[in-house]
GUBA-241488 format. One record per residue: residue in three letters; x, y, z of N, C-alpha, C in turn. Coordinates in steps of 0.05 Angstrom, whole numbers, plus 5000, padded with zeros to 4 digits. Layout:
N
ALAXYZXYZXYZ ...
// end
This chain:
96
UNK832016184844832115924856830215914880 UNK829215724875827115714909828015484920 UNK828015464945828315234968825715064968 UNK827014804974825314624972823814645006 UNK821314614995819614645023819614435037 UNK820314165027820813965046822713995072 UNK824314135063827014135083826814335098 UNK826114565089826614845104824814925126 UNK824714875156824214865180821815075172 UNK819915015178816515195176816415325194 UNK815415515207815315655232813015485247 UNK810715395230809315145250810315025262 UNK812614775253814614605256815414575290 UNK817114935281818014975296816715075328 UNK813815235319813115265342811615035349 UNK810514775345809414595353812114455373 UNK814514455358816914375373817114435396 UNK817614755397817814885430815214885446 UNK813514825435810914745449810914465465 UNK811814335446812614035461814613985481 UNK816614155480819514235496818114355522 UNK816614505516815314665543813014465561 UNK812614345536809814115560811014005571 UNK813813885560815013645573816313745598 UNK817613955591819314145617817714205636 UNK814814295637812614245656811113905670 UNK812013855649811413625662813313455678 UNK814513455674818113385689817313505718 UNK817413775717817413885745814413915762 UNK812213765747809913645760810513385777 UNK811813235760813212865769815312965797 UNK816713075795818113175815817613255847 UNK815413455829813313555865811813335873 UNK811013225857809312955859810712735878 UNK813112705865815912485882814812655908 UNK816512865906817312905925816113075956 UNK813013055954811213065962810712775970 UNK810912585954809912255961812012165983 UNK814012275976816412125990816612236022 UNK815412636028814712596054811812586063 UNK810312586053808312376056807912116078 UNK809711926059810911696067812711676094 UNK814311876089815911886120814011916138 UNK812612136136810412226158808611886168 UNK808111756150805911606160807611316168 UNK810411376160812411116167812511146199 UNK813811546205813311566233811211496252 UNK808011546241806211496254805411236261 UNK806311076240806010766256808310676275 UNK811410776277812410676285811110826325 UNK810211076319809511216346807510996349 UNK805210916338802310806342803910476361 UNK805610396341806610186358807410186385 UNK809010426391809810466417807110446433 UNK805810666426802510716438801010536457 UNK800910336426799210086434800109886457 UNK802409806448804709706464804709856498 UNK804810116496803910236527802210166540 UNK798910216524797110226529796509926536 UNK796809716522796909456526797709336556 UNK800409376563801609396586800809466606 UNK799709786602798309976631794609716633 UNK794609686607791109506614792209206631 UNK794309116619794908866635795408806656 UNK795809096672798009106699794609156712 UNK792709256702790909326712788609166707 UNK788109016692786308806681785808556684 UNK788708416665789408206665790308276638 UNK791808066616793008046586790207936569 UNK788307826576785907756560784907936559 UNK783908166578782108366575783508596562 UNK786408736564787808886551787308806521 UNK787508566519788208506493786208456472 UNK784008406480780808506482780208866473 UNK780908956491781109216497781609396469 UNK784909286466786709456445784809306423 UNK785609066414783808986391781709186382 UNK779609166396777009286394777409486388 UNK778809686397779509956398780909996363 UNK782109866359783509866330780809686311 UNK779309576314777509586297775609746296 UNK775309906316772910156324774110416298 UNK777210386308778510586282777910456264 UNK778110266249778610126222774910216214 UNK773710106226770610166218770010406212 UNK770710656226769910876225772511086200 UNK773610966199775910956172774410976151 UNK772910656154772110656122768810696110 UNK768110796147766510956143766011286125 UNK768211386137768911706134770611646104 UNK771111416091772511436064769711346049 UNK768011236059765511126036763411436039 UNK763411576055762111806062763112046041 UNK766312046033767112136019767312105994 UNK766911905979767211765955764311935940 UNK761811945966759212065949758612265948 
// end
């Protein structure tokens, strides 16, 4: 009697199976570090704006007491577009 070869699990089959079991099981715990790397990431840069606000907010204040509120506010402005420019400076610098 012989077995029908349709039915009877091939050792290819099978190892293409646990091949697929193993990519996926690596890949699972890639998505994971990935989360969970993103997620403190995110904390980190949630903190840094909420500090930046305090900052500015200081710095704003110490220029006003010493300035006037037009020229502080002048001041900080400028100063946050001086960052923003040189931001997307040092990201287009990078890109090449």
């Amino acid at each position: 009697m012989s077995a029908d070869p349709g039915r009877a699990p091939s050792t290819l089959g099978l190892a293409l199976r646990s091949l697929a079991l193993v990519g996926l099981s690596m890949a699972g715990g890639s998505v994971q570090r990935i989360a969970t790397s993103l997620a403190g990431w995110l904390a980190v840069a949630a903190l840094a704006v909420a500090s930046l606000c305090f900052l500015t907010q200081a710095a704003h204040a110490a220029l006003a007491l010493a300035l006037g509120g037009v020229y502080a506010s002048l001041i900080v402005g400028l100063g946050y577009l001086f960052l923003a420019l040189a931001t997307a400076l040092v990201l287009q610098f990078r890109q090449r």
